[in-house]
C-alpha atoms as an extended CHARMM CRD file, in Angstrom:
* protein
*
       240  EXT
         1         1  UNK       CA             -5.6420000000      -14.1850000000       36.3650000000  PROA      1               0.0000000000
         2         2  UNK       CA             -2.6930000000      -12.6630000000       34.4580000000  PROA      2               0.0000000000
         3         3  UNK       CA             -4.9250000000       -8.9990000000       33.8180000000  PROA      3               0.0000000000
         4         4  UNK       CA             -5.1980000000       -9.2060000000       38.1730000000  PROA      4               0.0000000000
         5         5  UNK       CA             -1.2920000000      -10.1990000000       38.6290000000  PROA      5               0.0000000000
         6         6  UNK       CA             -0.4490000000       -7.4850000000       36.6370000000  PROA      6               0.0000000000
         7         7  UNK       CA             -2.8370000000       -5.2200000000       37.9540000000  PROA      7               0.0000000000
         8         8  UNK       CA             -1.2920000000       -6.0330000000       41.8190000000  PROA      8               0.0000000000
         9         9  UNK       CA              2.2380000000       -5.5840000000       40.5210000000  PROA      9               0.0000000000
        10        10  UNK       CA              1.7660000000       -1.8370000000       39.8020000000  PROA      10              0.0000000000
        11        11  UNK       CA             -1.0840000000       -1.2720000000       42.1980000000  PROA      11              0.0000000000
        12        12  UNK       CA              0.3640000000        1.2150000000       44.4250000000  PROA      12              0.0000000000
        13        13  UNK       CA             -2.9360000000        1.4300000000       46.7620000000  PROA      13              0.0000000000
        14        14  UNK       CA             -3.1680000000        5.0720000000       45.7750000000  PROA      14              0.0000000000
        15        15  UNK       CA             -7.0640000000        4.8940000000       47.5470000000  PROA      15              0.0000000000
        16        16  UNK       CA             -6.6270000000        2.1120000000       50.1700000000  PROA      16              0.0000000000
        17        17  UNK       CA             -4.4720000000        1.5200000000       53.1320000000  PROA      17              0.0000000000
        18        18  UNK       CA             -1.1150000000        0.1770000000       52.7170000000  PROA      18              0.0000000000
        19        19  UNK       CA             -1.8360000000       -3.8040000000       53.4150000000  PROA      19              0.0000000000
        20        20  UNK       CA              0.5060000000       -5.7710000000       56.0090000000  PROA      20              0.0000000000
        21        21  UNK       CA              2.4660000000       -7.6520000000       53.2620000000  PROA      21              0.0000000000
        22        22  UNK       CA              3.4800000000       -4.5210000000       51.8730000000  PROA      22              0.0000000000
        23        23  UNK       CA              5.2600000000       -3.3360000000       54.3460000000  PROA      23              0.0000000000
        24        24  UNK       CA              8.5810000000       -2.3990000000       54.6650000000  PROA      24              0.0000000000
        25        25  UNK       CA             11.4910000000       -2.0050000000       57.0500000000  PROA      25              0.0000000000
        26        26  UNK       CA             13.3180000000        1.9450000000       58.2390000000  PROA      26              0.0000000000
        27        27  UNK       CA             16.2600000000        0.6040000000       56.6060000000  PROA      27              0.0000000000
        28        28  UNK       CA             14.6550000000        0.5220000000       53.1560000000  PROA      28              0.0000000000
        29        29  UNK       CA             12.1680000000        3.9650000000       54.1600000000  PROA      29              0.0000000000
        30        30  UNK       CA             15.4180000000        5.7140000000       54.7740000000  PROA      30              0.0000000000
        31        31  UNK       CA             17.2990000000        4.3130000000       51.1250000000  PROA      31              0.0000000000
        32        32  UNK       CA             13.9680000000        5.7990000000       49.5310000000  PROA      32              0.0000000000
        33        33  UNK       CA             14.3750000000        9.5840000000       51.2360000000  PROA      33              0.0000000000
        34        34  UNK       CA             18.4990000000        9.5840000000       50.6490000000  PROA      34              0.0000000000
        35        35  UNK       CA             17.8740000000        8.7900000000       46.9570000000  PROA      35              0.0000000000
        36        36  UNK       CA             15.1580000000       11.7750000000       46.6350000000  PROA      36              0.0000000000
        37        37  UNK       CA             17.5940000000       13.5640000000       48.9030000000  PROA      37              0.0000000000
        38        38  UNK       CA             20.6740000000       12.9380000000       46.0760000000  PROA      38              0.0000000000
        39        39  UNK       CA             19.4880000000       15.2850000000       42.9490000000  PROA      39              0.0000000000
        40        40  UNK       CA             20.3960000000       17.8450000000       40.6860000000  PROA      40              0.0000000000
        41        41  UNK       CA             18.6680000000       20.5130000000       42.6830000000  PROA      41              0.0000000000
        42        42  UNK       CA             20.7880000000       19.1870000000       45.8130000000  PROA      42              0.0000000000
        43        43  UNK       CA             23.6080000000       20.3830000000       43.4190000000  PROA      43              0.0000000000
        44        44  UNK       CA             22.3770000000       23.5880000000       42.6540000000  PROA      44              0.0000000000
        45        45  UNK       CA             21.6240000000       24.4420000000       46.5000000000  PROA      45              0.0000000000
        46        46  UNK       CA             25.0350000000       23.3790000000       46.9840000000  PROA      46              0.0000000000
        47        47  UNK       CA             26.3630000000       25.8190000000       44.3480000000  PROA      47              0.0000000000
        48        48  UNK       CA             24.2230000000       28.9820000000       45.9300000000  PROA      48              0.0000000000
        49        49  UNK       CA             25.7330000000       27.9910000000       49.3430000000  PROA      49              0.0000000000
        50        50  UNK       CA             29.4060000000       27.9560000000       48.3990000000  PROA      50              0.0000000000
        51        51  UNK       CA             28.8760000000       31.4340000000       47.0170000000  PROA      51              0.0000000000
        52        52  UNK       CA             27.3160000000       33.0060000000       49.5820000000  PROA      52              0.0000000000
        53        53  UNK       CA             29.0600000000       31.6820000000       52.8640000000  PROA      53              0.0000000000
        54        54  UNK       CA             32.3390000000       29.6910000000       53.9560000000  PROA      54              0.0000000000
        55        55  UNK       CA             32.4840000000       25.9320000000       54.0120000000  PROA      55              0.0000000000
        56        56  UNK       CA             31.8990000000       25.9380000000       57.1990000000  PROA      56              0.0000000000
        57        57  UNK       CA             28.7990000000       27.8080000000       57.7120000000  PROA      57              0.0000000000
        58        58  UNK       CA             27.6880000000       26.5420000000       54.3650000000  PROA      58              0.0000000000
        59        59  UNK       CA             27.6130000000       22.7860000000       56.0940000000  PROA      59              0.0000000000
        60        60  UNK       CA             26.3520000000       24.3400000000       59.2980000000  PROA      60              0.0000000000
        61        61  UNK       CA             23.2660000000       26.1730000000       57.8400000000  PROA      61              0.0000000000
        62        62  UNK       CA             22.9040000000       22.5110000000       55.8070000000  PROA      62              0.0000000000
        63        63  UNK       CA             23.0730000000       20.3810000000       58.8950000000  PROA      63              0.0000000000
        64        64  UNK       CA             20.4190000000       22.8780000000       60.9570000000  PROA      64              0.0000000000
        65        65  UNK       CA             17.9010000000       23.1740000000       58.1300000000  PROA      65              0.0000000000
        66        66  UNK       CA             17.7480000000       19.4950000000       57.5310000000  PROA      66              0.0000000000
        67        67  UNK       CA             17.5120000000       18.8950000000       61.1340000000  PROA      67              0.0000000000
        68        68  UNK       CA             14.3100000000       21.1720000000       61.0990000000  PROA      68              0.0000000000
        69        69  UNK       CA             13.1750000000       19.2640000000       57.9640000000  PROA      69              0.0000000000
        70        70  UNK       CA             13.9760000000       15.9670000000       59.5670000000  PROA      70              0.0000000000
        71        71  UNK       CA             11.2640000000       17.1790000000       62.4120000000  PROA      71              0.0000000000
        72        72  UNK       CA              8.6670000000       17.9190000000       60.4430000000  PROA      72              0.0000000000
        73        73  UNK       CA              9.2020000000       14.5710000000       58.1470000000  PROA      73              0.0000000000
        74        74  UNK       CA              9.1850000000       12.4150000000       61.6660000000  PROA      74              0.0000000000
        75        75  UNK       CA              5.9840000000       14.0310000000       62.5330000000  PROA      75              0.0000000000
        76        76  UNK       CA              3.9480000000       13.8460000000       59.1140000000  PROA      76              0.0000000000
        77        77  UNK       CA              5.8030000000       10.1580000000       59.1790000000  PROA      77              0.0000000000
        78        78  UNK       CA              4.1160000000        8.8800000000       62.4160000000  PROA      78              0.0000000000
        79        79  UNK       CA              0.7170000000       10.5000000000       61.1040000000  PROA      79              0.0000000000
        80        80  UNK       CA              1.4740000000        8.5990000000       57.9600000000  PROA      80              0.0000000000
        81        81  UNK       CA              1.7800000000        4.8860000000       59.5220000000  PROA      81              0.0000000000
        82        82  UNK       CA             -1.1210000000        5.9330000000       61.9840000000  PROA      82              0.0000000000
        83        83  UNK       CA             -3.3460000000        6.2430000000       58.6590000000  PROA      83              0.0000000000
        84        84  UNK       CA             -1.3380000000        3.7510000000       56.1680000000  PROA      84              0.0000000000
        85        85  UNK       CA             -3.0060000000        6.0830000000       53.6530000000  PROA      85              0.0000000000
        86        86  UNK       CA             -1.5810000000        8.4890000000       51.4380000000  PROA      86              0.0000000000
        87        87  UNK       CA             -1.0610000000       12.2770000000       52.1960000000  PROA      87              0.0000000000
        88        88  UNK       CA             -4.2810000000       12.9930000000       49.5020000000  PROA      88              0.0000000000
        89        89  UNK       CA             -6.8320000000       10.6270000000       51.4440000000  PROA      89              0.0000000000
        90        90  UNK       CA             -5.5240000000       12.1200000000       54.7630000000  PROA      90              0.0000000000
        91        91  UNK       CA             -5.8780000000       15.6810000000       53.5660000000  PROA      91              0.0000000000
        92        92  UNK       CA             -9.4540000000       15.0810000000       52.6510000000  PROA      92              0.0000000000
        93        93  UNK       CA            -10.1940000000       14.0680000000       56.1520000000  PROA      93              0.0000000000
        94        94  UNK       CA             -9.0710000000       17.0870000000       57.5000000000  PROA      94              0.0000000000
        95        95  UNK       CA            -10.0280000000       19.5900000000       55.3090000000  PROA      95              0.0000000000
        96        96  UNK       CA            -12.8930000000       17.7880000000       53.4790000000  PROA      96              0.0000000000
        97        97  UNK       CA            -13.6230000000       16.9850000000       50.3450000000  PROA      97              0.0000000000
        98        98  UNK       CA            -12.8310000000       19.6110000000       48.4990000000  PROA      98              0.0000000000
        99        99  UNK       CA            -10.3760000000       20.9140000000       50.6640000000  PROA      99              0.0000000000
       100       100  UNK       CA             -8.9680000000       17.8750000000       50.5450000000  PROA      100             0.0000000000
       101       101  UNK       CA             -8.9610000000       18.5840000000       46.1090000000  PROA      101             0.0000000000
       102       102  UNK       CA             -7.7160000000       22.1280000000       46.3450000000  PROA      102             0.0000000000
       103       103  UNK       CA             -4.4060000000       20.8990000000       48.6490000000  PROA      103             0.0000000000
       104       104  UNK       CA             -4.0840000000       17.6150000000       46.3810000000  PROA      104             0.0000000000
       105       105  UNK       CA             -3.8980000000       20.7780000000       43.0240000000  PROA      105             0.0000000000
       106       106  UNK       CA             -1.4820000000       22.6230000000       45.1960000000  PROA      106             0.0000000000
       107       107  UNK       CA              0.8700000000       19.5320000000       45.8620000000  PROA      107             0.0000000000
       108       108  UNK       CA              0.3580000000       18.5020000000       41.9440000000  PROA      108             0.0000000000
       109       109  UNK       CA              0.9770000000       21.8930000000       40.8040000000  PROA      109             0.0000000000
       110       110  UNK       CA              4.3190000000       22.0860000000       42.7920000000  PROA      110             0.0000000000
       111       111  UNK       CA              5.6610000000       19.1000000000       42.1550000000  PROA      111             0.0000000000
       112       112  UNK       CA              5.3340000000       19.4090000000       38.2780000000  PROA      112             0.0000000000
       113       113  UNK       CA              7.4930000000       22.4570000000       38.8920000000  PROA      113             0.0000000000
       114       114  UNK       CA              9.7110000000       20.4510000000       40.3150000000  PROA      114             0.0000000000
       115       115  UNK       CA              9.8640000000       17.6070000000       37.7590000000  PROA      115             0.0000000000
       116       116  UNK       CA             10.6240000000       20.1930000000       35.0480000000  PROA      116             0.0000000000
       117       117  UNK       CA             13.2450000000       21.7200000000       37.0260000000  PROA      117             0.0000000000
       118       118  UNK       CA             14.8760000000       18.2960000000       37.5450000000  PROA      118             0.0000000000
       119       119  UNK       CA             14.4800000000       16.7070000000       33.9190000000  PROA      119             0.0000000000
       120       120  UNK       CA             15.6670000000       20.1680000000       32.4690000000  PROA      120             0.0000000000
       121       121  UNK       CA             18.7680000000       20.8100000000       34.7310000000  PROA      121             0.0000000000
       122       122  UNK       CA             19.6000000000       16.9270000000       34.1800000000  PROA      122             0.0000000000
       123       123  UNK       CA             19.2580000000       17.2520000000       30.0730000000  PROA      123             0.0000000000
       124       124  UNK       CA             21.8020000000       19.9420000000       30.5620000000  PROA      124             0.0000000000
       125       125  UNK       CA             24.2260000000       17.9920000000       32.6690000000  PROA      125             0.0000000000
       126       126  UNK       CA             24.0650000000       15.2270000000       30.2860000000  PROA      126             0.0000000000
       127       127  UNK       CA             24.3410000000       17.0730000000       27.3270000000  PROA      127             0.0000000000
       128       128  UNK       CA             27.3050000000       18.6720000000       28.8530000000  PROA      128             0.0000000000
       129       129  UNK       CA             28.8110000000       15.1270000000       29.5070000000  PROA      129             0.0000000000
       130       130  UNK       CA             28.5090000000       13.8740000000       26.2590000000  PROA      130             0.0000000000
       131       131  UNK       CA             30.2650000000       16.5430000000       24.4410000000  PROA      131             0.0000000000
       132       132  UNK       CA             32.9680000000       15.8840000000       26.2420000000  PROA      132             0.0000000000
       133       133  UNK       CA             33.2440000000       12.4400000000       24.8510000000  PROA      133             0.0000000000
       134       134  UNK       CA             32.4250000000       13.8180000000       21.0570000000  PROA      134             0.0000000000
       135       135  UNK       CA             28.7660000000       12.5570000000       21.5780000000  PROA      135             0.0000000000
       136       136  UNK       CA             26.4930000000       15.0450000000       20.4220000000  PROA      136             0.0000000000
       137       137  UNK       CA             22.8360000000       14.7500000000       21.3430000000  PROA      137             0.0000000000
       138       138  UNK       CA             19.9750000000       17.5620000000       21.2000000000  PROA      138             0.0000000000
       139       139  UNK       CA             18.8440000000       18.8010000000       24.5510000000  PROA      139             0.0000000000
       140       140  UNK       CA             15.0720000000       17.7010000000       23.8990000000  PROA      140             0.0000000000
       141       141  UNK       CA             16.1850000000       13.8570000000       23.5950000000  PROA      141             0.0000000000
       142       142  UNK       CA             17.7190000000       14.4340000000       26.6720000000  PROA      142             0.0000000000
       143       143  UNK       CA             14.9390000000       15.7950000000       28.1450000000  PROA      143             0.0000000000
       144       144  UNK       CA             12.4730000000       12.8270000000       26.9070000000  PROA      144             0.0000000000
       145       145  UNK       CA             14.8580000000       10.4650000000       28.1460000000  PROA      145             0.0000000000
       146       146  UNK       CA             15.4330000000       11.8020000000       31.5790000000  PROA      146             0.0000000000
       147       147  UNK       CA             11.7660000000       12.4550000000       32.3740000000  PROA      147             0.0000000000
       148       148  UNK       CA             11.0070000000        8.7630000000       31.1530000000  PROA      148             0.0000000000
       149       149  UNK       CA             13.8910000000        7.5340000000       33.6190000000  PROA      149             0.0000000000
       150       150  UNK       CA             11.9000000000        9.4380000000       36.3540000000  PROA      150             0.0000000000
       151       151  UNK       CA              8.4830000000        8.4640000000       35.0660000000  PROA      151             0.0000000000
       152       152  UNK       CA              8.9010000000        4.1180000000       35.1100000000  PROA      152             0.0000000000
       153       153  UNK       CA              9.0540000000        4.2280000000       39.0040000000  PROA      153             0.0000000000
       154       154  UNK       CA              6.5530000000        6.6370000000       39.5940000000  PROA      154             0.0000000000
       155       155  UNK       CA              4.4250000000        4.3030000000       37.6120000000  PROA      155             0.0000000000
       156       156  UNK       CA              5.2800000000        1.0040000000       39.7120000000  PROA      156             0.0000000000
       157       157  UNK       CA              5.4320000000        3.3920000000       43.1960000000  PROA      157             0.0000000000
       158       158  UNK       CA              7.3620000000        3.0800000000       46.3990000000  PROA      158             0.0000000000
       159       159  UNK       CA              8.1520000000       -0.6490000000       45.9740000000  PROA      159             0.0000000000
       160       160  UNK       CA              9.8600000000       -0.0310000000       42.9190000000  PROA      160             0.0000000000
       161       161  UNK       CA             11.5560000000        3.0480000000       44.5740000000  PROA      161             0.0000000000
       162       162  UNK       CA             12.7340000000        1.2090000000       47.2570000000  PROA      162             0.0000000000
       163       163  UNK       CA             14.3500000000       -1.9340000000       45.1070000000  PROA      163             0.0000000000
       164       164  UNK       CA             15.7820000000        1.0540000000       43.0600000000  PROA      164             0.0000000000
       165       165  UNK       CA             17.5840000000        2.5300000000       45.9600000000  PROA      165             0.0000000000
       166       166  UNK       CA             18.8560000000       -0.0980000000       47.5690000000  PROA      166             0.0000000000
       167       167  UNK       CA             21.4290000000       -0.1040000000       44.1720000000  PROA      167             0.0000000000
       168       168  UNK       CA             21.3380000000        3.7050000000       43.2910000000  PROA      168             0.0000000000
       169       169  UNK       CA             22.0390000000        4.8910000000       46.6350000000  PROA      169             0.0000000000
       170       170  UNK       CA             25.2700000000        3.1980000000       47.6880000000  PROA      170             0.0000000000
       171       171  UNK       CA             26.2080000000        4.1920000000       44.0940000000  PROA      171             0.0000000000
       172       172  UNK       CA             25.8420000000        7.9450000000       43.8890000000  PROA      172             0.0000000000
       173       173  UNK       CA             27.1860000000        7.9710000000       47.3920000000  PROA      173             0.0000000000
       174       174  UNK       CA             30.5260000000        6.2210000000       46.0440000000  PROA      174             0.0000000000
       175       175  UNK       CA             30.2780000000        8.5870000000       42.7750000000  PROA      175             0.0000000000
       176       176  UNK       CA             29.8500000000       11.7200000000       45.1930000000  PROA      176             0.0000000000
       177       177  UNK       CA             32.8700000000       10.7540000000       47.2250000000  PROA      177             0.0000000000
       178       178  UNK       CA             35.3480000000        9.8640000000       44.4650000000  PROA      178             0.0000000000
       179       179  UNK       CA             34.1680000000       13.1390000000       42.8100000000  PROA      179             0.0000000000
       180       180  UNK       CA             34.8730000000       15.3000000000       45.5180000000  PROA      180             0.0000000000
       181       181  UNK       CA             38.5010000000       13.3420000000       46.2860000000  PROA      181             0.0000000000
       182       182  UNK       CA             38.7880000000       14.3110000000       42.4220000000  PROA      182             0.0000000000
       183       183  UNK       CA             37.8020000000       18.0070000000       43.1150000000  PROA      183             0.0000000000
       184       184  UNK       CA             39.7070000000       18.4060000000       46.1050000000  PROA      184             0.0000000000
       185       185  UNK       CA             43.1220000000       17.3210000000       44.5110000000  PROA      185             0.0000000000
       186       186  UNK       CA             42.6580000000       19.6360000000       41.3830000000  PROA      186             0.0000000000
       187       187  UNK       CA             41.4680000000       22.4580000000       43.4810000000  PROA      187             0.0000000000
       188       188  UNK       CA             43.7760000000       25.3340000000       45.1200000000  PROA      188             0.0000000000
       189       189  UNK       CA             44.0780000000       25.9570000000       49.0410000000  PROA      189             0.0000000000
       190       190  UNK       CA             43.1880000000       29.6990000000       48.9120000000  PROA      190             0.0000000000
       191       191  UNK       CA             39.4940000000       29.2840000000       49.2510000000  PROA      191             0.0000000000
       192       192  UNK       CA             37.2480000000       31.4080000000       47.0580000000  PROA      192             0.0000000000
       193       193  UNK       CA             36.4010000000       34.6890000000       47.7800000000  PROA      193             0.0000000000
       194       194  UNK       CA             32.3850000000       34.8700000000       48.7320000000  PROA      194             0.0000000000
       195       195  UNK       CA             30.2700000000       36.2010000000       45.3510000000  PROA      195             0.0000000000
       196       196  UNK       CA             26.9290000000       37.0750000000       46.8250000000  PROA      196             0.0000000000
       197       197  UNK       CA             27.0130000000       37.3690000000       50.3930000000  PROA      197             0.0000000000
       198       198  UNK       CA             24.3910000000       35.0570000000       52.5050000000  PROA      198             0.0000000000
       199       199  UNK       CA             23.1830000000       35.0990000000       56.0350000000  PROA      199             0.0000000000
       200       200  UNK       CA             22.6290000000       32.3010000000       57.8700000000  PROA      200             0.0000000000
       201       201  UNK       CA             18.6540000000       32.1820000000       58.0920000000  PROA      201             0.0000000000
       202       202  UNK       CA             18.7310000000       32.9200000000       54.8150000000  PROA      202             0.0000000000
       203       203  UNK       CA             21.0560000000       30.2460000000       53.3770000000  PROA      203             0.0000000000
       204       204  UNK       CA             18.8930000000       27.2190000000       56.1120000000  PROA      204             0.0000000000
       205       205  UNK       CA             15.6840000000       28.7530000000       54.5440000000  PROA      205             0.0000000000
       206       206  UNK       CA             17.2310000000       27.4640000000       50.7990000000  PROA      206             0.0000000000
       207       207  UNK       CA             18.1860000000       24.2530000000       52.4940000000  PROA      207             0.0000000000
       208       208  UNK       CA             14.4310000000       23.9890000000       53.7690000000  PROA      208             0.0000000000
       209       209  UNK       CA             12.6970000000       24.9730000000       50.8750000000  PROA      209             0.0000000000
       210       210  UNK       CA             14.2480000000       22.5050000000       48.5000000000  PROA      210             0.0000000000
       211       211  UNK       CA             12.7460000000       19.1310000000       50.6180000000  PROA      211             0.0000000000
       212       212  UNK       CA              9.9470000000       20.9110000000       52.8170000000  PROA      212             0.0000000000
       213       213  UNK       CA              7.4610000000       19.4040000000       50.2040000000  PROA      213             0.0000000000
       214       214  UNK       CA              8.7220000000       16.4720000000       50.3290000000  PROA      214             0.0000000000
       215       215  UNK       CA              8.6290000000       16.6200000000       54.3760000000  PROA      215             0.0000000000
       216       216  UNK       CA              4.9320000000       17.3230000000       54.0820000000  PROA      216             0.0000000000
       217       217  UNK       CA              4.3310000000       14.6500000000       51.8150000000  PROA      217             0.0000000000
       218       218  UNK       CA              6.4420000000       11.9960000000       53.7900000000  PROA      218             0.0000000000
       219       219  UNK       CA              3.1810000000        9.8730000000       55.0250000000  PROA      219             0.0000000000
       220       220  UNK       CA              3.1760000000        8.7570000000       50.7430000000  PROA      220             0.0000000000
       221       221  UNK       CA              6.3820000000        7.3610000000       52.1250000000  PROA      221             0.0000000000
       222       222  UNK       CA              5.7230000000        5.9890000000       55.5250000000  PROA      222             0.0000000000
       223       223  UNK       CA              2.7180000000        4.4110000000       55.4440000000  PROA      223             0.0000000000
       224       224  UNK       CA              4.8590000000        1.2810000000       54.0460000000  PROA      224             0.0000000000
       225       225  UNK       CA              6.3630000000        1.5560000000       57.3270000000  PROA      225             0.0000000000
       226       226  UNK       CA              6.4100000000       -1.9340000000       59.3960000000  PROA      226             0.0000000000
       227       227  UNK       CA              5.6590000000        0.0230000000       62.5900000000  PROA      227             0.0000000000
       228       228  UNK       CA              6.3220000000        3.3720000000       63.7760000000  PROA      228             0.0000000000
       229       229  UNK       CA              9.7180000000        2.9730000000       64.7450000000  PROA      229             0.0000000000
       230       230  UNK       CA             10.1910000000        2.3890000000       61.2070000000  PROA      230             0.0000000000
       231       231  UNK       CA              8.4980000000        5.1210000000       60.0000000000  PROA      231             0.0000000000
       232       232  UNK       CA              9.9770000000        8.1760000000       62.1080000000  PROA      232             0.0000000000
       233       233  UNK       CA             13.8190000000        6.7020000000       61.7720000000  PROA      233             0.0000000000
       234       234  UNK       CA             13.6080000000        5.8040000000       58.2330000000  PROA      234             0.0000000000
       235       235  UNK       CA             12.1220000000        9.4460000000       57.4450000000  PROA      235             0.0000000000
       236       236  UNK       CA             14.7890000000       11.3590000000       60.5500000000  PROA      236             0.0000000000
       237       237  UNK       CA             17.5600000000        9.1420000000       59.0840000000  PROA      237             0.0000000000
       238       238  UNK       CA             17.1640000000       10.2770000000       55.7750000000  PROA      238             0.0000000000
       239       239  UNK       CA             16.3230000000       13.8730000000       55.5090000000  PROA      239             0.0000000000
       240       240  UNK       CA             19.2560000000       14.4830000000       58.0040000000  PROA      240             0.0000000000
């Protein structure tokens, strides 16, 4: 009995449809995307922007590529809660079996990209942090300790994700907005000369590339979706 308790609590019906008393509401989908939304590679695109174009069109190219990505989401989101099955199991039904294998290495080769690039940029940042206190760490304990951090609610899946962002997102919000009120009184008023000129189809092709796997991929999200309403709000609310 305890073996089968335990065996529900991290059972994240990888091969099964999503049952009805797993469900979950848009307001929770939605807390899920903003928190995947809020990373360090959010904060790199934001660097690249402010280089190449002025706050303005830097925001503007931001808001028009993540309305395009918000699209896409909603549509592989109402697919999603059609099928209550992840975007692996639906990919094998329309591509086949092995087509279905080939896209599922494609996904899994991208997003271990992507975890490096994440647990690397954040060993930096934290290494950085710490100096400035007089704490010294090396950048490989970092490194263990951030992909761990990252690893623990992979393990228990979207339930834990969404429990997890129901406290982490209201708080890197808050930490966002007190550090740019921070920024913004220690900065000057002559704004920053552009370093490496952008376009604008270039700079909302950078906004789209960071998340358009995650678009894609949003059915892994919505088929915990209550209904359908749920799922095309909570994934439209949160990439925009």
């Amino acid at each position: 009995m305890k073996n089968t308790h335990k065996k529900q609590k991290i059972d994240d019906f990888e091969l099964e449809p999503v049952p009805l008393n797993a469900k979950r509401s848009w307001y929770v989908i939605s807390l899920i995307w903003l928190a995947i939304g809020i990373d360090v590679s959010g904060l790199f695109l934001g660097a690249l922007l402010s280089q190449g174009l002025s706050v303005y069109n830097a925001l503007l190219a931001t808001f028009i590529g993540s309305s395009i990505l918000a699209l896409l989401a909603m549509l592989c989101a109402n697919i999603g809660f059609q099928s209550s099955v992840s975007t692996s199991l639906m990919s094998s039904t329309v591509f086949g079996r092995y087509g279905g294998k080939a896209l599922g290495a494609i996904n899994g080769i991208s997003l271990v990209g992507w975890f490096a690039f994440q647990t690397d940029f954040f060993a930096h940042i934290l290494v950085a942090s710490l100096d400035k206190y007089g704490i010294v760490i090396s950048n490989l304990s970092a490194l263990i300790f951030g992909a761990l951090l990252m690893m623990i609610t992979a393990i228990y899946g979207v339930r834990a994700l969404g429990k997890l962002s129901a406290y982490s997102v209201p708080l890197m919000v808050t930490l966002i907005t007190v550090g740019l009120y921070m920024a913004s009184s220690h900065s000057s008023v002559v704004e920053e000369p552009i370093r490496s000129p952008l376009s604008m189809g270039q700079a909302i092709s950078y906004v789209m590339s960071i998340w358009i796997l995650a678009a894609v991929a949003a059915p892994d999200i919505s088929r915990y979706a209550k209904t359908r309403k749920d799922a095309i709000l909570g994934a439209g609310f949160g990439f925009l």
